[in-house]
C-alpha positions, 0 to 999 in steps of 0.5 A, a space after each residue: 104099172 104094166 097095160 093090160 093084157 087085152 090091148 086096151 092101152 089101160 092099165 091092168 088095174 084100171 081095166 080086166 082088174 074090175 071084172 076079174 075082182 067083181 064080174 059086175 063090172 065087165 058091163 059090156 060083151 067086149 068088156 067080158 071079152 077082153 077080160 076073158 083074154 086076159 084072164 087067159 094070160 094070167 091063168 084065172 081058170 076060176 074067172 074064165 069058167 064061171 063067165 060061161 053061160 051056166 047052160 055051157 056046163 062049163 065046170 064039167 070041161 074045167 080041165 080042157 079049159 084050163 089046158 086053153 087058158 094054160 096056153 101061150 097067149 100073146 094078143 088080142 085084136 077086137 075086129 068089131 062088136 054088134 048089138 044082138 037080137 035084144 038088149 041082152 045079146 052081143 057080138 064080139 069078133 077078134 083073133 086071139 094068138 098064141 105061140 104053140 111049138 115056137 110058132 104063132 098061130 090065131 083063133 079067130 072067133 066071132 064069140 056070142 055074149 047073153 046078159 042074165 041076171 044082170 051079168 054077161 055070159 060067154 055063150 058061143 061062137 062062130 069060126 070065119 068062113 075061111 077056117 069053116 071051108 077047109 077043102 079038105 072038109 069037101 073030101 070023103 073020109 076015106 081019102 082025107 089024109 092029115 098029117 099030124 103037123 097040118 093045121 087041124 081041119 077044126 080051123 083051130 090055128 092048132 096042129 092036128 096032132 096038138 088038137 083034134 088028133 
């Protein structure tokens, strides 16, 4: 039996396996994270778009999603959960990597979750500051001059040219 993709030290079936057969079972915001992640890993398009929030409208970026998950991904690190403004809001901050080009990068990600209906839903997310301050953010548009082999100014992890290039 191999662990599961989302670092819980579980195994795959005793762990994300539940959520990914039943979307009941993901009964907490970092439940539906890392099961999230994991269906990343293993290329469930169909689990990854119906766990966004209908107001997301992800079926109609199915294709993008689906470039994202069809990415190399390598491991999650859960840094902190927070309870919301109710009960039917959470927080979930981690850094997820992936190998693009033979290199690592991170995307780092404070990722807000709603229940509706009995169910968590990924709604949105926040980047950290670090990657939200790029000093290249700060210069006039005429002058910005990114290279396609920079990280990408979206604070991605991704190269420009990979991303928003």
């Amino acid at each position: 039996m191999s662990l599961c993709p989302c670092g819980s030290q579980l195994t795959y079936q005793h762990c994300c396996e539940k959520a990914h057969l039943n979307h009941n079972h993901a009964t907490t915001p970092e439940q539906l994270m890392r099961s999230r992640y994991t269906a990343h890993v293993l290329g469930l398009v169909n689990y990854v778009v119906s766990t966004y929030h209908p107001d997301c409208q992800a079926e109609q970026q199915r294709e993008a999603i689906a470039a994202s998950v069809n990415s190399d991904w390598c491991k999650l690190e859960v840094i902190s959960t927070a309870a919301g403004s109710n009960g039917n809001e959470g927080f979930v901050e981690f850094k997820a990597y992936f190998k693009e080009d033979g290199e690592q990068y991170c995307l780092s990600e404070r990722s807000r979750f709603v229940k509706e209906g009995g169910l968590w839903y990924y709604i949105d997310g926040t980047f950290p500051e670090e990657a939200e301050r790029d000093p290249r953010l700060s210069q006039s548009i005429s002058s910005l001059k990114v290279g396609r082999n920079d990280p990408c100014i979206c604070g991605s992890g991704k190269k420009f040219k990979k991303c928003c290039g």
